[in-house]
N, CA, C and O atoms as a GROMACS GRO file, in nm:
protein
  536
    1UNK      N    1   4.832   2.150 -10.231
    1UNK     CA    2   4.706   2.082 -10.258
    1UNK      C    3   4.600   2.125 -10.156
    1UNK      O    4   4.483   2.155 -10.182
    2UNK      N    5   4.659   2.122 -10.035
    2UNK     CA    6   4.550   2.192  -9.933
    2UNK      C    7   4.521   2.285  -9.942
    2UNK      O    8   4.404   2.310  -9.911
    3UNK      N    9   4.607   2.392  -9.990
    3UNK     CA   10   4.507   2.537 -10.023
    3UNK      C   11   4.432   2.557 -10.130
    3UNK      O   12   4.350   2.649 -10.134
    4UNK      N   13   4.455   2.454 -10.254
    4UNK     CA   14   4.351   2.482 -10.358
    4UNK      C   15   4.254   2.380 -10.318
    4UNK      O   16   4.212   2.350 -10.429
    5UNK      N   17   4.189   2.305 -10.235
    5UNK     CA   18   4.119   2.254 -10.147
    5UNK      C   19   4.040   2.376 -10.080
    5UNK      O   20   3.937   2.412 -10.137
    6UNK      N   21   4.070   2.428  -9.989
    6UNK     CA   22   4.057   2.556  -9.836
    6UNK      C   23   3.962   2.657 -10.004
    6UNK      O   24   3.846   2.685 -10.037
    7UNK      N   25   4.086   2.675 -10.052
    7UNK     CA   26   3.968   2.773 -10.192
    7UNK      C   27   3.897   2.751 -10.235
    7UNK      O   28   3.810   2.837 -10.255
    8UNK      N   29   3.881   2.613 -10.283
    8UNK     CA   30   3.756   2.580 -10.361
    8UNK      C   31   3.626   2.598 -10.250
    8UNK      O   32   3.522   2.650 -10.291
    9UNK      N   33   3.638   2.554 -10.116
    9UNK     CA   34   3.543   2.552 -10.092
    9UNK      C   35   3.504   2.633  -9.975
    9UNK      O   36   3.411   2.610  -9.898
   10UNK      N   37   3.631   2.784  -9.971
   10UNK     CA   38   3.627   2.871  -9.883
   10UNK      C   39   3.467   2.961  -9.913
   10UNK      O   40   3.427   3.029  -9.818
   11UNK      N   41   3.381   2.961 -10.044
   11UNK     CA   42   3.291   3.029 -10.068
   11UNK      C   43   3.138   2.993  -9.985
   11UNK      O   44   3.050   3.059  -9.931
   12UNK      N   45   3.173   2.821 -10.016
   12UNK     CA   46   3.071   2.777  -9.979
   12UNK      C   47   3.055   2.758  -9.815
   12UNK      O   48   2.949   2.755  -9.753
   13UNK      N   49   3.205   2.743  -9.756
   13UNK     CA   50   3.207   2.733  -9.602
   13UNK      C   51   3.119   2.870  -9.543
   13UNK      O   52   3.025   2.875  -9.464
   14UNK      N   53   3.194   2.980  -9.620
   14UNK     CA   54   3.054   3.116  -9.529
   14UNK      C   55   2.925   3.112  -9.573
   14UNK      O   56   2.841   3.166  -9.500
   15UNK      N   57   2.881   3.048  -9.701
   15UNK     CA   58   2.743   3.061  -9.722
   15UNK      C   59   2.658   2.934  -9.631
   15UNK      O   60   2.535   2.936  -9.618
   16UNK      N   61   2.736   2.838  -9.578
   16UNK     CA   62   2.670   2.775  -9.449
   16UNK      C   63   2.710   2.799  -9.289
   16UNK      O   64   2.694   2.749  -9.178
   17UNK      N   65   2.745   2.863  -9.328
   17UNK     CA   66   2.822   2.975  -9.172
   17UNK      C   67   2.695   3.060  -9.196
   17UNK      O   68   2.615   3.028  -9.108
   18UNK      N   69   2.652   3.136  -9.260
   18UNK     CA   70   2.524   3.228  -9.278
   18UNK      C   71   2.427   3.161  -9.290
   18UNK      O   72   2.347   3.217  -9.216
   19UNK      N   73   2.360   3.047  -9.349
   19UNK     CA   74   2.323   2.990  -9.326
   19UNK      C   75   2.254   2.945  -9.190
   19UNK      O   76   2.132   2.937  -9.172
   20UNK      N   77   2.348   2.920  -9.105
   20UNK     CA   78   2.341   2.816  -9.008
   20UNK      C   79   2.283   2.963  -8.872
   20UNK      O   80   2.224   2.935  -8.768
   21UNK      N   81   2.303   3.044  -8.895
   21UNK     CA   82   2.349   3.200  -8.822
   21UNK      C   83   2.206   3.220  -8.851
   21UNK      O   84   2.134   3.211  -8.752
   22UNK      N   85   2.154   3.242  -8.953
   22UNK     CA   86   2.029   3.263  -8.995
   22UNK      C   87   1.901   3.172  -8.914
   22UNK      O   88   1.803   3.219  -8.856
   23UNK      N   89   1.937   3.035  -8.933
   23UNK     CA   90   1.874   2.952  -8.881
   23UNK      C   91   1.861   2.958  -8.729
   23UNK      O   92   1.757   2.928  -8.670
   24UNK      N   93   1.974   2.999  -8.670
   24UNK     CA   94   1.944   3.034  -8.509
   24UNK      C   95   1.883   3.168  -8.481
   24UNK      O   96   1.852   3.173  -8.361
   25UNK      N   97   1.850   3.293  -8.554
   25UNK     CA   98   1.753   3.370  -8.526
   25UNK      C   99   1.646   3.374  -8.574
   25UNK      O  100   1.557   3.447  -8.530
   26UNK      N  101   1.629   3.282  -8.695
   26UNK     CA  102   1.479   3.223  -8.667
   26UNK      C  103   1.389   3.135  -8.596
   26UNK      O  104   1.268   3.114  -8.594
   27UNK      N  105   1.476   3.098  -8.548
   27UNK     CA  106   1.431   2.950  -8.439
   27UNK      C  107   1.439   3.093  -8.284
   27UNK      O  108   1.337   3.101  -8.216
   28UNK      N  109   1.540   3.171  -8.256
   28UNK     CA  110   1.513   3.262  -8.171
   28UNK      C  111   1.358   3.344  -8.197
   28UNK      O  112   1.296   3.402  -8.107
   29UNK      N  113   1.321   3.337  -8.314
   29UNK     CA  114   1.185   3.438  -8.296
   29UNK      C  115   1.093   3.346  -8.283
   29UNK      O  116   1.001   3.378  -8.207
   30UNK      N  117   1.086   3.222  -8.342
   30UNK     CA  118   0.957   3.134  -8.326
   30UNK      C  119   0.936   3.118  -8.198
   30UNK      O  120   0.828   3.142  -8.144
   31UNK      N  121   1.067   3.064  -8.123
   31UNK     CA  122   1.087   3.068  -7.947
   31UNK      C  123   1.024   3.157  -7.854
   31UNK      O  124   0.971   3.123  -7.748
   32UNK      N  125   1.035   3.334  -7.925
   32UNK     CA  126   0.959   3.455  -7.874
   32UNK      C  127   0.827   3.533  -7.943
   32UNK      O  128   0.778   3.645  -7.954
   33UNK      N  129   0.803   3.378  -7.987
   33UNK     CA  130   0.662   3.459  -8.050
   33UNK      C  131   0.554   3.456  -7.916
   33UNK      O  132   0.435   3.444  -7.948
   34UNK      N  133   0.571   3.462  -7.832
   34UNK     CA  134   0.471   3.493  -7.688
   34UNK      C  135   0.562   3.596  -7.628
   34UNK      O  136   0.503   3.697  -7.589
   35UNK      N  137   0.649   3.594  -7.616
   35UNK     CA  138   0.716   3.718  -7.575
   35UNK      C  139   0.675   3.870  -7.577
   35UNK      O  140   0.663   3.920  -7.688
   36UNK      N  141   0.660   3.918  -7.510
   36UNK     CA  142   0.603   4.062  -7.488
   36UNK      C  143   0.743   4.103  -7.520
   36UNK      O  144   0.854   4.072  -7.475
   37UNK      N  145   0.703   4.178  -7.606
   37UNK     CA  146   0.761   4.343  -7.689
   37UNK      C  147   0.903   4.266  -7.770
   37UNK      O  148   0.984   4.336  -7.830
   38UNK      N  149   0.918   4.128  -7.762
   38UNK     CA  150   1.007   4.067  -7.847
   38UNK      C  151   0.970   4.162  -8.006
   38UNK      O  152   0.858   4.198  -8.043
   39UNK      N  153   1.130   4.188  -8.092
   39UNK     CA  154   1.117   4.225  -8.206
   39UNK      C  155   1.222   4.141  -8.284
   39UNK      O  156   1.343   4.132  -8.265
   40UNK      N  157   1.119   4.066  -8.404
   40UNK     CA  158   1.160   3.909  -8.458
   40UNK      C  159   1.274   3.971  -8.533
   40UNK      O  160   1.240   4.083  -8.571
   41UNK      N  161   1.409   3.938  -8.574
   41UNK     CA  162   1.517   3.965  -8.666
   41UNK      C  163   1.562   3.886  -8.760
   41UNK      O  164   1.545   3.768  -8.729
   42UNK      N  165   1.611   3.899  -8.860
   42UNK     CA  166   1.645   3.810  -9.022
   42UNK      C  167   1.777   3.873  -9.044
   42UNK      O  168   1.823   3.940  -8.952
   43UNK      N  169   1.828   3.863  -9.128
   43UNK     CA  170   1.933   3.868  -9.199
   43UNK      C  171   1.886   3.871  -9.355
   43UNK      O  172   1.780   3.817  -9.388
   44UNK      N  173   1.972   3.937  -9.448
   44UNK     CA  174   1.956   3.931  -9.572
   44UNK      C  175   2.067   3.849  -9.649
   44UNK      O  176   2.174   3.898  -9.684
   45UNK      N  177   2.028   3.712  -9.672
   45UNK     CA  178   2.165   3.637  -9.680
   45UNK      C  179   2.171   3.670  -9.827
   45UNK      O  180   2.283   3.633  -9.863
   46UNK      N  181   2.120   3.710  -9.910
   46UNK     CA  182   2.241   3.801 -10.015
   46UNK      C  183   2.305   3.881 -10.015
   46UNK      O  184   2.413   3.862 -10.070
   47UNK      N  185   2.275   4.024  -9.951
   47UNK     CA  186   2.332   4.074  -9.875
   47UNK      C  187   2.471   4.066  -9.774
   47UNK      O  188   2.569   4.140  -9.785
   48UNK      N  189   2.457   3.975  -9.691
   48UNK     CA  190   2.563   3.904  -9.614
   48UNK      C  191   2.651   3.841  -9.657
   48UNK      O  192   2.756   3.829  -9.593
   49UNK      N  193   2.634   3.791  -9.760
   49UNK     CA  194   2.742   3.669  -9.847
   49UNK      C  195   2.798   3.747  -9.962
   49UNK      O  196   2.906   3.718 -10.013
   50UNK      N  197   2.734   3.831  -9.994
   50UNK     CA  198   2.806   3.955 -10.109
   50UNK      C  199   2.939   4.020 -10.041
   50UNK      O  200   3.053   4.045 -10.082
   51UNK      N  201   2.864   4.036  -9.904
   51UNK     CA  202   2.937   4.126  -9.823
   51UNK      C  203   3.077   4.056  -9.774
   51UNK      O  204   3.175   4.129  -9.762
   52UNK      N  205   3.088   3.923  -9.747
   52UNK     CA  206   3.176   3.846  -9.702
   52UNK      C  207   3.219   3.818  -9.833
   52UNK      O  208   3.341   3.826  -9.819
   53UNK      N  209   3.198   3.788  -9.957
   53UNK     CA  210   3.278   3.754 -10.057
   53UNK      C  211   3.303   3.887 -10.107
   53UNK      O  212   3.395   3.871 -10.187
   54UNK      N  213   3.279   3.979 -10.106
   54UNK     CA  214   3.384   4.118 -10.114
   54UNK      C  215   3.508   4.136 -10.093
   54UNK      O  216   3.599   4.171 -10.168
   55UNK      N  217   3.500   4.089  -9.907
   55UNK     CA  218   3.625   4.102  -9.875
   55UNK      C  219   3.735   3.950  -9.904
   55UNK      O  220   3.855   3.942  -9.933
   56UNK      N  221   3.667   3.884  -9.888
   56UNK     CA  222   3.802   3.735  -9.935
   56UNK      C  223   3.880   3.712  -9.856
   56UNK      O  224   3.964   3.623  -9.856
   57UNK      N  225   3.854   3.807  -9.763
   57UNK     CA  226   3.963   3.749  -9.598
   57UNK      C  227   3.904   3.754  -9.484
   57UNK      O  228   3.782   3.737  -9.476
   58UNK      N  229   3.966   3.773  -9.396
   58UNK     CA  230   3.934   3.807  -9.271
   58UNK      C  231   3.847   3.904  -9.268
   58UNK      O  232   3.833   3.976  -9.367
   59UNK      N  233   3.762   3.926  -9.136
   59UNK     CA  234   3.692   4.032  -9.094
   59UNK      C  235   3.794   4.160  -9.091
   59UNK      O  236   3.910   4.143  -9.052
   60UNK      N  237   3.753   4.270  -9.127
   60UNK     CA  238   3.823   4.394  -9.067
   60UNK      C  239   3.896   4.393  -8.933
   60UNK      O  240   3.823   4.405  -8.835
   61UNK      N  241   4.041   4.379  -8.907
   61UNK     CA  242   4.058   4.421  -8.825
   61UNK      C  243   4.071   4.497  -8.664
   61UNK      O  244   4.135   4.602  -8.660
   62UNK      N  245   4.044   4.473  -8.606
   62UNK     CA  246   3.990   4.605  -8.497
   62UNK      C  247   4.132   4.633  -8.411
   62UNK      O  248   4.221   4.549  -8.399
   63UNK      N  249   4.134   4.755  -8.360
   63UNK     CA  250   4.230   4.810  -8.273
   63UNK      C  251   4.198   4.777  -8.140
   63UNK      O  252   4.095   4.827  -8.094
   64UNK      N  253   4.263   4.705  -8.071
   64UNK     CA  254   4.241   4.637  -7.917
   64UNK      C  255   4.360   4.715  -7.839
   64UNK      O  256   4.478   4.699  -7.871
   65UNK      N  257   4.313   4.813  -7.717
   65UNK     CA  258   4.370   4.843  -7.667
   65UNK      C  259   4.421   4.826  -7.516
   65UNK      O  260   4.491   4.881  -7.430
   66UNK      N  261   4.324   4.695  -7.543
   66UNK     CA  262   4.309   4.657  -7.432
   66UNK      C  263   4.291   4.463  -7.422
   66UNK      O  264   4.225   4.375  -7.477
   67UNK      N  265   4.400   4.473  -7.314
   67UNK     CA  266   4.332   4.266  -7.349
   67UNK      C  267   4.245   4.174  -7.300
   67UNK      O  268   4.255   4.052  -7.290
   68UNK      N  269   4.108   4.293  -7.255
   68UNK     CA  270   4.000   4.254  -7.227
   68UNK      C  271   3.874   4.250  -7.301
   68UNK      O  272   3.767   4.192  -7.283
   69UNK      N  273   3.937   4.362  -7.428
   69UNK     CA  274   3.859   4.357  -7.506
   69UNK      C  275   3.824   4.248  -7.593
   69UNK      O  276   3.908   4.158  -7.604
   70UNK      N  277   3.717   4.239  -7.658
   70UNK     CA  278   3.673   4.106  -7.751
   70UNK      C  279   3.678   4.084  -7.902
   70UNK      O  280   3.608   4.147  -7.981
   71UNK      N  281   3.784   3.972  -7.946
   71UNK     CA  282   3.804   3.957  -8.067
   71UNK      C  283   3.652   3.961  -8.133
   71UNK      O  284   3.545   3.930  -8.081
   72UNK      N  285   3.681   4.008  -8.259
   72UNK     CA  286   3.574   3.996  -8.346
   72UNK      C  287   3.570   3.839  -8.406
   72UNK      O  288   3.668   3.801  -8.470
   73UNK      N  289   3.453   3.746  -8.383
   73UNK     CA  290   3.478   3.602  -8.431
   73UNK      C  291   3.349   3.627  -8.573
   73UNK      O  292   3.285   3.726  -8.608
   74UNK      N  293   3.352   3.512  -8.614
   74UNK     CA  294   3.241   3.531  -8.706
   74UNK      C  295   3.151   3.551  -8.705
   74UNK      O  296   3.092   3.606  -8.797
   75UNK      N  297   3.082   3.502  -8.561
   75UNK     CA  298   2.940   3.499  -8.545
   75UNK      C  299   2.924   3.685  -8.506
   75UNK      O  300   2.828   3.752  -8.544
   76UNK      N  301   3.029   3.735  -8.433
   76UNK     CA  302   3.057   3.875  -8.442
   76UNK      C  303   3.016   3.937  -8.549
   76UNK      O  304   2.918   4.007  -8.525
   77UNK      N  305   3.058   3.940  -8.681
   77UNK     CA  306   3.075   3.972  -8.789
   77UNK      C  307   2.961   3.992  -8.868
   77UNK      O  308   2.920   4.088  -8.933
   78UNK      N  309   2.906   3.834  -8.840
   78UNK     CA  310   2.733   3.806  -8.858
   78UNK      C  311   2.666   3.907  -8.811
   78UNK      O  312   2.588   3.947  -8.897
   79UNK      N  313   2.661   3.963  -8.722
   79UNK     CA  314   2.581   4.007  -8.595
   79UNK      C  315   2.514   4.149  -8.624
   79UNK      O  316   2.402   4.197  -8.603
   80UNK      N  317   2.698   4.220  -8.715
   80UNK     CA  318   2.633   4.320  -8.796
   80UNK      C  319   2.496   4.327  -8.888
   80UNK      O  320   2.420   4.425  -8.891
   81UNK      N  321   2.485   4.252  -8.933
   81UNK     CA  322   2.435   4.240  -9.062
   81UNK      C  323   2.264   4.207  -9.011
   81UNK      O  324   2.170   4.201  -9.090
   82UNK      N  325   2.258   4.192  -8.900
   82UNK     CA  326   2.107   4.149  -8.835
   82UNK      C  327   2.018   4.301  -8.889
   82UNK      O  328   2.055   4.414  -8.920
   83UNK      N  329   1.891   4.236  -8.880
   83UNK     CA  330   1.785   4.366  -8.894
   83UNK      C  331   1.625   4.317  -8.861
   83UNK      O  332   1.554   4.234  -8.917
   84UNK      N  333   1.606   4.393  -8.764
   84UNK     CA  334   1.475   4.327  -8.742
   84UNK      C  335   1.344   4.404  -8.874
   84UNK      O  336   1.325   4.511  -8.932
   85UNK      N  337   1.267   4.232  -8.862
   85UNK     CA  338   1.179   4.183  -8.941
   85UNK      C  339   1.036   4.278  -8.950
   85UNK      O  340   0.943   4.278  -8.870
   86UNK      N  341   1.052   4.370  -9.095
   86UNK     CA  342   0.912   4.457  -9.125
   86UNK      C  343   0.776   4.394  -9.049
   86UNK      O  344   0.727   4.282  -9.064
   87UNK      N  345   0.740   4.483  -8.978
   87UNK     CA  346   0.620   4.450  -8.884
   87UNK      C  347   0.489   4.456  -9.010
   87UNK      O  348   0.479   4.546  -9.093
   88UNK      N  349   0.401   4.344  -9.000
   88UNK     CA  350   0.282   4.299  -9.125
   88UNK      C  351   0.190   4.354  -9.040
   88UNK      O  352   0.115   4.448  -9.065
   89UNK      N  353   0.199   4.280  -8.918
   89UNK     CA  354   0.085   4.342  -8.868
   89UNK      C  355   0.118   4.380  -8.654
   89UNK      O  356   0.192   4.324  -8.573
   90UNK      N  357   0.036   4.478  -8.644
   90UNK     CA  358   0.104   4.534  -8.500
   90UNK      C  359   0.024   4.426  -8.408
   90UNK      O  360  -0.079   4.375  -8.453
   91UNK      N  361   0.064   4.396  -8.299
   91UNK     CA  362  -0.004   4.333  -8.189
   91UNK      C  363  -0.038   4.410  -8.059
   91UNK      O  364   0.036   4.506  -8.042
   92UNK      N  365  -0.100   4.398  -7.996
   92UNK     CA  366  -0.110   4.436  -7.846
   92UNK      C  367  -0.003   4.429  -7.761
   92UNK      O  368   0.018   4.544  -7.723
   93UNK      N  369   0.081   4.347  -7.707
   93UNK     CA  370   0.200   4.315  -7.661
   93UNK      C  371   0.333   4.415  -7.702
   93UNK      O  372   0.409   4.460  -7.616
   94UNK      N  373   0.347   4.442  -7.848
   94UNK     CA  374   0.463   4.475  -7.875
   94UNK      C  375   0.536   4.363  -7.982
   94UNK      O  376   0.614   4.395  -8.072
   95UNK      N  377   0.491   4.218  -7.950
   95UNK     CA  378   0.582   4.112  -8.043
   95UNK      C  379   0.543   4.179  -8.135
   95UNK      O  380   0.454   4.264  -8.133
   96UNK      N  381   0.647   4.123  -8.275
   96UNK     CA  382   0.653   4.116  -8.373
   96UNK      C  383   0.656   4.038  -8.488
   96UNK      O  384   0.649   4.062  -8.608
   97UNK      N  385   0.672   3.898  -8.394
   97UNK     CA  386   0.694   3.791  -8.466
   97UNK      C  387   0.505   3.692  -8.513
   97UNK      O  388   0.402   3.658  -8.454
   98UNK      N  389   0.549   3.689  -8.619
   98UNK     CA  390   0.469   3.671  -8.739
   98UNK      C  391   0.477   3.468  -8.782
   98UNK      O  392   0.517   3.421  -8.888
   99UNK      N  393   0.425   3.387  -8.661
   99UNK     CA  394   0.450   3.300  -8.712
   99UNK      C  395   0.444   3.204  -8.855
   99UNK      O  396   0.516   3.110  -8.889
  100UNK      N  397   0.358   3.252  -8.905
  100UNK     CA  398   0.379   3.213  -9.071
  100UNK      C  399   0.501   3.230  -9.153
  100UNK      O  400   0.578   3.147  -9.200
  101UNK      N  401   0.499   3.401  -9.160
  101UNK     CA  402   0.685   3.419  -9.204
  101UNK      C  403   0.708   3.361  -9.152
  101UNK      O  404   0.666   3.271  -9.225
  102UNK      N  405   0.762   3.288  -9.037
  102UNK     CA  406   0.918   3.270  -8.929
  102UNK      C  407   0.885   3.116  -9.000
  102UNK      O  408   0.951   3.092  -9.101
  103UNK      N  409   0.834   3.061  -8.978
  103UNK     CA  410   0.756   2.908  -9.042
  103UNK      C  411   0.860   2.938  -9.205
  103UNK      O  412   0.977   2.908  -9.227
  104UNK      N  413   0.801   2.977  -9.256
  104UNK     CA  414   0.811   2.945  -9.364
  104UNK      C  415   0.987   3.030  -9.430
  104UNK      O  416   1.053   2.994  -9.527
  105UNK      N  417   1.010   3.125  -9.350
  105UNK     CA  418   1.151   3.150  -9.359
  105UNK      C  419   1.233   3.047  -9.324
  105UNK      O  420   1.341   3.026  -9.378
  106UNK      N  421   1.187   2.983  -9.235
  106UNK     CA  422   1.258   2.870  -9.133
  106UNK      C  423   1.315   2.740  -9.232
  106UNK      O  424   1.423   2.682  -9.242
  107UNK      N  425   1.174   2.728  -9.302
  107UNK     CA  426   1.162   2.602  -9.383
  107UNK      C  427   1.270   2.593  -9.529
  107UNK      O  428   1.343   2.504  -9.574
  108UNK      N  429   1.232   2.746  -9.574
  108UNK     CA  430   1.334   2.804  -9.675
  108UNK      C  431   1.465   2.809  -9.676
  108UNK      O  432   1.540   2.800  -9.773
  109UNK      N  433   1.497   2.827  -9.540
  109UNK     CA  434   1.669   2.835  -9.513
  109UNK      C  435   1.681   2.722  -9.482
  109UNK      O  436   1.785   2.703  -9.546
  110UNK      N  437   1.664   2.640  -9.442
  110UNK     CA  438   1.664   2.446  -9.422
  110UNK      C  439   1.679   2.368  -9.546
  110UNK      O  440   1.744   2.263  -9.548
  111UNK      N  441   1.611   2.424  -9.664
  111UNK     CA  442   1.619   2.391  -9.787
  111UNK      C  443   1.765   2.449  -9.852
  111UNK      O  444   1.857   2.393  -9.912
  112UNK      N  445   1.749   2.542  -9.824
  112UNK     CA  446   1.946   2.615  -9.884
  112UNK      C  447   2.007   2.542  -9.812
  112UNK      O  448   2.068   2.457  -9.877
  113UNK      N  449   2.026   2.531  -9.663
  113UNK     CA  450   2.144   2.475  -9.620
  113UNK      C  451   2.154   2.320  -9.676
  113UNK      O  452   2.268   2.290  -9.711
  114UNK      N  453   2.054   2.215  -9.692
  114UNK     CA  454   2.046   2.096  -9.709
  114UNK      C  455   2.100   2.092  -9.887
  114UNK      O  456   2.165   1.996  -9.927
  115UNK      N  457   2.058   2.221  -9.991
  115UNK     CA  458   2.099   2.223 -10.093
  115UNK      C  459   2.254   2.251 -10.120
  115UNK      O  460   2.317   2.209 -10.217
  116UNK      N  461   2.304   2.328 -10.019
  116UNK     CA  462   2.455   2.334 -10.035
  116UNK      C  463   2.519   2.279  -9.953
  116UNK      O  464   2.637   2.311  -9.959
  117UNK      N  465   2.493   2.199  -9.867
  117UNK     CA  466   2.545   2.066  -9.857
  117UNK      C  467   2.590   1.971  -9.910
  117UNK      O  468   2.695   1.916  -9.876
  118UNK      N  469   2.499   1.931 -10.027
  118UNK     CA  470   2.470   1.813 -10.109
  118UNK      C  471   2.561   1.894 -10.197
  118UNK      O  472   2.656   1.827 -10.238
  119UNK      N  473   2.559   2.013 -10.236
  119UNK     CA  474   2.644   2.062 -10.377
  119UNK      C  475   2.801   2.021 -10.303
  119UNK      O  476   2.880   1.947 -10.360
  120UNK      N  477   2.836   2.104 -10.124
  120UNK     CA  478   2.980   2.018 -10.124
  120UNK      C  479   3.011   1.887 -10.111
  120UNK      O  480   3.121   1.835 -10.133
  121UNK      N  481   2.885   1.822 -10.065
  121UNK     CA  482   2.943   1.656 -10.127
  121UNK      C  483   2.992   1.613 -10.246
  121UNK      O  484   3.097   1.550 -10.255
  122UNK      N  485   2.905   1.651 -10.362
  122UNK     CA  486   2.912   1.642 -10.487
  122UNK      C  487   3.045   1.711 -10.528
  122UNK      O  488   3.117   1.649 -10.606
  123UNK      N  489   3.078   1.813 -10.491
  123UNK     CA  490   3.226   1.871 -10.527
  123UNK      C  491   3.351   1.780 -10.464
  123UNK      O  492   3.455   1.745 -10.520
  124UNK      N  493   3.309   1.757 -10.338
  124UNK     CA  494   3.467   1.668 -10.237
  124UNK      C  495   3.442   1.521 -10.352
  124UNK      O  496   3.541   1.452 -10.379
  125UNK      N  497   3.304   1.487 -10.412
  125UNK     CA  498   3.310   1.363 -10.420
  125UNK      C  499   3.399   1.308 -10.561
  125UNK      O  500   3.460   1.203 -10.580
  126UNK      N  501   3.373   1.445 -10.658
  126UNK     CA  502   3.447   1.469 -10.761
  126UNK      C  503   3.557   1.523 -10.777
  126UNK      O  504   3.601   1.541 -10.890
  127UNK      N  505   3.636   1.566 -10.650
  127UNK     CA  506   3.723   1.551 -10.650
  127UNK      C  507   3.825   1.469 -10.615
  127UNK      O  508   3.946   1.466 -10.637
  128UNK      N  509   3.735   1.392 -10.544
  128UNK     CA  510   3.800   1.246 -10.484
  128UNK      C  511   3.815   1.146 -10.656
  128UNK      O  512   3.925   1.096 -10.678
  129UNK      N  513   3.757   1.134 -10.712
  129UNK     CA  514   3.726   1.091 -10.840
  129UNK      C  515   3.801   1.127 -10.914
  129UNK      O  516   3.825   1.056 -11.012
  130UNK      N  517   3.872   1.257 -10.896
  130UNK     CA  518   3.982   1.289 -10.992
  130UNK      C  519   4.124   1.290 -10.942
  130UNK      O  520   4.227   1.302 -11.008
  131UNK      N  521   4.103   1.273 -10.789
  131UNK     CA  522   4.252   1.200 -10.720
  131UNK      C  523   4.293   1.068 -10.756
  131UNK      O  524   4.394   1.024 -10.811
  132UNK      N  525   4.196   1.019 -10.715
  132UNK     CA  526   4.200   0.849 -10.766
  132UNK      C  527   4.172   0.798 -10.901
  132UNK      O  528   4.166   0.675 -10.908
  133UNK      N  529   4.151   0.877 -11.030
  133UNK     CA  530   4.150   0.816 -11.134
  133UNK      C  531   4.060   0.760 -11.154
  133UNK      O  532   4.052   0.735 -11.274
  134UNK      N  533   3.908   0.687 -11.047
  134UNK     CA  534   3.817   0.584 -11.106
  134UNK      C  535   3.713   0.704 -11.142
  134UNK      O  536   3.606   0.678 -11.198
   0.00000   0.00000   0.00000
């Protein structure tokens, strides 16, 4: 029962894992929008979540030859997938960050995460509903 549990809602656990990943490098660029020569970064969370539901498991592997070296964790994994944000317009400084985008990217991914939230409530809640019969 616990693993068809872990499955049902193994899809939605990385799309708020990306999510949430997303949300801390946009809140990192709003933070460095005074920052000299800061360059603002996004993620393409279709992209990213295609990419993680491709594989259906674990991250790739890595060869450690050493036991100082550093496991790959998720936020690892994430990390790939970063790309800094098409420059609209150049500044004097070097920033890049564009507070309107970052605003309004910000606001957008706040709305997904709060929307698939509510979708896994609605799923645990119906399934609670079909444990218990009422």
């Amino acid at each position: 029962m616990k693993n068809l549990l872990d499955n049902a809602l193994m899809n939605h656990q990385r799309a708020l894992d990306v999510q949430a990943y997303r949300q801390q490098l946009l809140a990192s660029n709003i933070a460095n929008a005074d920052t000299p020569g800061y360059k603002a970064q996004d993620i393409d969370f279709r992209g990213v979540l295609q990419g993680t539901m491709d594989r259906r498991s674990q991250p790739l592997a890595l060869n450690a030859t050493s036991a100082r070296h550093l496991s790959l964790t998720e936020d690892n994994a994430l990390a790939r997938f970063v790309q800094y944000r098409q420059e609209l317009q150049s500044a004097v400084d070097g920033n890049t960050v564009d507070m309107d985008t970052e605003r309004a990217a910000f606001a957008e991914n706040a709305v997904h995460y709060e929307a698939s939230v509510t979708f896994i409530n609605g799923l645990l809640r119906g399934m609670q509903t079909a444990i218990s019969g009422q």
